[in-house]
C-alpha positions in Angstrom: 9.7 0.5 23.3 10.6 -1.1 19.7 8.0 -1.0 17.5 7.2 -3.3 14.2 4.3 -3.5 11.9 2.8 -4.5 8.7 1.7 -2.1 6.0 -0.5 -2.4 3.7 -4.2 -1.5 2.3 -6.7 -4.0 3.8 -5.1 -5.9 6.5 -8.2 -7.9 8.1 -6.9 -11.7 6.8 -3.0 -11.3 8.3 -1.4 -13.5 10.5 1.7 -11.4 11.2 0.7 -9.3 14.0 -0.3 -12.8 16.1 2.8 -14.0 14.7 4.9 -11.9 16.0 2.8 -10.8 19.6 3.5 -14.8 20.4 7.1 -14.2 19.2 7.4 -12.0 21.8 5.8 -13.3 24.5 7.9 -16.5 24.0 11.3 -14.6 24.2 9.9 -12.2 27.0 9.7 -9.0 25.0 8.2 -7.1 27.4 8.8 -3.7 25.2 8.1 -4.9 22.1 5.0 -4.4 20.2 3.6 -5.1 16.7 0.4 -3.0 14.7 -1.4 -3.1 11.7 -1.2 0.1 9.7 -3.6 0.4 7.2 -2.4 2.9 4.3 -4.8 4.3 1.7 -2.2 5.1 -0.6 1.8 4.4 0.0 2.0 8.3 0.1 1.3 7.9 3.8 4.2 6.4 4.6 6.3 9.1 5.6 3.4 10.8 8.4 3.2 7.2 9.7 6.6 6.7 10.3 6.7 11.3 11.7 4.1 9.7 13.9 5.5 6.3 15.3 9.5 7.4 16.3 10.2 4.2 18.1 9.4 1.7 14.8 12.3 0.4 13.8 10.7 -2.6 11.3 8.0 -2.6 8.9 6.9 -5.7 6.9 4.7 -4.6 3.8 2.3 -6.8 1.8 -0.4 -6.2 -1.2 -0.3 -3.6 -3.1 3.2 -1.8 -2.0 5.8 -3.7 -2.2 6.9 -2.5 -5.5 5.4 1.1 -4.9 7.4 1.5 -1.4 11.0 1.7 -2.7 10.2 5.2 -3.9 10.3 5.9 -0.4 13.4 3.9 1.1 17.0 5.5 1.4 18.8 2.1 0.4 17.9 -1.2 -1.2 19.5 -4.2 0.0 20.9 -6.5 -2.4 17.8 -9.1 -1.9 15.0 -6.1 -3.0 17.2 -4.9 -5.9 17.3 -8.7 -7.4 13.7 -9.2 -6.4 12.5 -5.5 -7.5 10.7 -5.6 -4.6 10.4 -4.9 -0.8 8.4 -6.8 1.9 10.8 -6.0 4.4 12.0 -2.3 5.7 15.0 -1.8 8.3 14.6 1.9 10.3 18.2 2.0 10.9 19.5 4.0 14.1 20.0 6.9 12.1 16.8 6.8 10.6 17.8 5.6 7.3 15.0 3.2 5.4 16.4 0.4 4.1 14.2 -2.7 2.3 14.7 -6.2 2.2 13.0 -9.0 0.6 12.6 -12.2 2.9 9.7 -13.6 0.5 11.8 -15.1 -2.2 13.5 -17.0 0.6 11.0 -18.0 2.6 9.2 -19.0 -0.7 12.6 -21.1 -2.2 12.7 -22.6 1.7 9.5 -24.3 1.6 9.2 -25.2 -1.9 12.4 -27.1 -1.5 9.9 -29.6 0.6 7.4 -29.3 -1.3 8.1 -29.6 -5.2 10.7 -32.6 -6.0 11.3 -32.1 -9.4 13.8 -29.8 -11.2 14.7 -28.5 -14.6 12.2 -29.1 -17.4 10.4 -31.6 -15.9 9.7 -29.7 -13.2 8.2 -26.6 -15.4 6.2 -24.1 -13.4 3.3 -21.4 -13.8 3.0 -18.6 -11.8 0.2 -16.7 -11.7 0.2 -12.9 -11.2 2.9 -10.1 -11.9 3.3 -8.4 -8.9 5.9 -8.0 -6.0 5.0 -11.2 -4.6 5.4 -13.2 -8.3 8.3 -11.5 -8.9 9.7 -13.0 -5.0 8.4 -16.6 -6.7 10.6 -15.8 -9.7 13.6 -15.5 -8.3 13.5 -18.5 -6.6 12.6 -20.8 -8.8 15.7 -19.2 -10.7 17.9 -20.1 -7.8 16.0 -24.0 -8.0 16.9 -24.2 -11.5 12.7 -24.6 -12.4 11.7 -23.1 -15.7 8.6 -21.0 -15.7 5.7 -19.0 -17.7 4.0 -15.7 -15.5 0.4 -15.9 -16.4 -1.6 -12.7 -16.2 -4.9 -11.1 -16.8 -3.5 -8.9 -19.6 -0.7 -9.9 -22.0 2.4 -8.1 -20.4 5.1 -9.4 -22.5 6.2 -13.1 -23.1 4.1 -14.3 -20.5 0.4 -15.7 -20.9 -2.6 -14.8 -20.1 -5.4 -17.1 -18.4 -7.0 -17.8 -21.7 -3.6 -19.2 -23.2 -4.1 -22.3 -20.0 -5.2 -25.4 -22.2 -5.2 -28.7 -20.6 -2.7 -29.5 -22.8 -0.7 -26.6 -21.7 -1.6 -27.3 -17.7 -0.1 -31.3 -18.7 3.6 -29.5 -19.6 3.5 -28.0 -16.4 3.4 -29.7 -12.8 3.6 -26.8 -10.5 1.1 -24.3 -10.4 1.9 -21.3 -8.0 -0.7 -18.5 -7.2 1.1 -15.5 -6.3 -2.0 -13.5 -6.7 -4.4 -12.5 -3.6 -7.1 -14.2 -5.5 -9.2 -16.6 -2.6 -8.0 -14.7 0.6 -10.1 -14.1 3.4 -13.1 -12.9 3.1 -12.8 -13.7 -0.5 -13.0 -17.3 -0.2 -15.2 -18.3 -3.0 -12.4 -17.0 -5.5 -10.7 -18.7 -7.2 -7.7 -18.4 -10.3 -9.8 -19.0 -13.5 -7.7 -22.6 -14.6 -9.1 -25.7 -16.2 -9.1 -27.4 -13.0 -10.2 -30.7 -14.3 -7.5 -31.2 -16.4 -5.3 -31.1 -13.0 -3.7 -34.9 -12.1 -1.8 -36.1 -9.3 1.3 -35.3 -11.0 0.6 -31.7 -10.4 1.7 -29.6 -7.6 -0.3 -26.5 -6.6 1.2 -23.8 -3.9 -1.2 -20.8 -2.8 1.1 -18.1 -1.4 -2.6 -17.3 0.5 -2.5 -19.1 4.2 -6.1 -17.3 5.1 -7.8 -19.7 4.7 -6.2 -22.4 5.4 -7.0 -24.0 2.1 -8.1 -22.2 -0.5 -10.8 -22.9 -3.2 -7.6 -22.9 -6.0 -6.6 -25.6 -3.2 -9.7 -27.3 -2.9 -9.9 -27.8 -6.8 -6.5 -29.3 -6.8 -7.2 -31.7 -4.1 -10.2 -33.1 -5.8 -8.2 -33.7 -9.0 -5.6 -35.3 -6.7 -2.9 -32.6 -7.1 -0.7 -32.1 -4.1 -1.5 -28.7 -3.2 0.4 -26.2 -0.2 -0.7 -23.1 1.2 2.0 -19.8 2.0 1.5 -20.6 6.0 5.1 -22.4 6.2 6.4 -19.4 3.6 4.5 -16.8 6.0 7.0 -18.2 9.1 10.0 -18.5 6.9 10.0 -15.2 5.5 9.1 -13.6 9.4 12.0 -15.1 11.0 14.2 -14.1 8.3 12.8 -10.5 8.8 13.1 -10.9 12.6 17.4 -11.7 12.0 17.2 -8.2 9.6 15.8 -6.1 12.3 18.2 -7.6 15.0 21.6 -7.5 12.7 21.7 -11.3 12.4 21.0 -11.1 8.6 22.0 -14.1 6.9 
């Protein structure tokens, strides 16, 4: 049997374990399996992975993908620019080894999805996290200028009251990189002055449960182009799926 899963601390709106169970089934995995394991705290990490000898991938979402690398042997070259790890390789020796596939999967489908680069193209990105700091490095690698936007001043960046419609008009793509609006959470929404939003501005929700978000929902009814993280979701799975086979690219 090889073994994969997700961890994280509430994992009741993920798509990864269907994800992957129809991978399987497709390729005719018989002894391959994928689980949900629910951590409390990142601390139990190492009795999950005592308990579960044959896992030999782990993807990790909200709130550890910066806490885990405490726990890895190795960080590939992709988590050490990213500073952090939604992807962990059990190597045959039992070496822990973490990966970050989010910045590419993100950089993949925002490639199709925002047209516009250098300063015309500038972007906001809310949240601080692992999953903002994935959204940074791509838009580095896009050559798209950006502002983090957090609850808290932390730094350069701004904070939600700094987001004027005046600022919102020098910036075209909006990205939430916070799990603000996932399932069952629906109702919530990233505190913007959503009727300064036009059709010239782009709004990606790194949420894909729901399928469109109330942050979405706002955009459309401005006329914004808006995307959720479904196609980033699939990206950043395959990419994990080449780690754990040795087919990195």
């Amino acid at each position: 049997m090889r073994q994969f899963g997700l961890i994280g601390r509430t994992l009741n709106y993920s798509f990864s374990q269907t994800y992957f169970t129809q991978k399987f089934y497709s390729l005719g995995l018989k002894e391959h399996q994928y689980d949900l394991f629910e951590l409390a705290t990142i601390g139990e990490l190492p009795g999950l992975l005592a308990a579960q000898p044959n896992l030999v991938g782990l993807n990790v979402t909200v709130p550890y993908k910066e806490a885990v690398v405490t726990y890895l042997d190795e960080l590939a070259a992709s988590a050490s620019r990213v500073g952090a790890v939604n992807v962990i390789e059990r190597t045959s020796d039992g070496r822990l080894v973490g990966h970050n596939t989010d910045y590419v999967g993100f950089r993949d489908s925002l490639r199709t999805f925002f047209p516009i680069r250098g300063e015309g193209g500038r972007a906001l990105i809310l949240g601080a996290g692992g999953a903002a700091k994935a959204v940074e490095v791509a838009l580095r690698e896009l050559g798209i200028p950006y502002w983090n936007v957090t609850r808290g001043r932390l730094g350069p960046g701004l904070t939600y009251e700094d987001l004027s419609p005046e600022l919102l008009a020098a910036h075209a793509l909006i990205i939430n990189a916070t799990p603000v609006g996932t399932f069952p959470n629906n109702a919530e929404c990233p505190r913007l002055p959503y009727e300064a939003l036009t059709e010239q501005h782009y709004l990606y929700d790194l949420v894909y449960n729901p399928t469109e978000t109330l942050f979405m929902a706002k955009g459309k009814e401005a006329g914004a182009h808006v995307k959720n993280g479904f196609e980033m979701l699939c990206l950043q799975a395959e990419a994990a799926w080449d780690i754990w086979h040795g087919n990195a690219r």
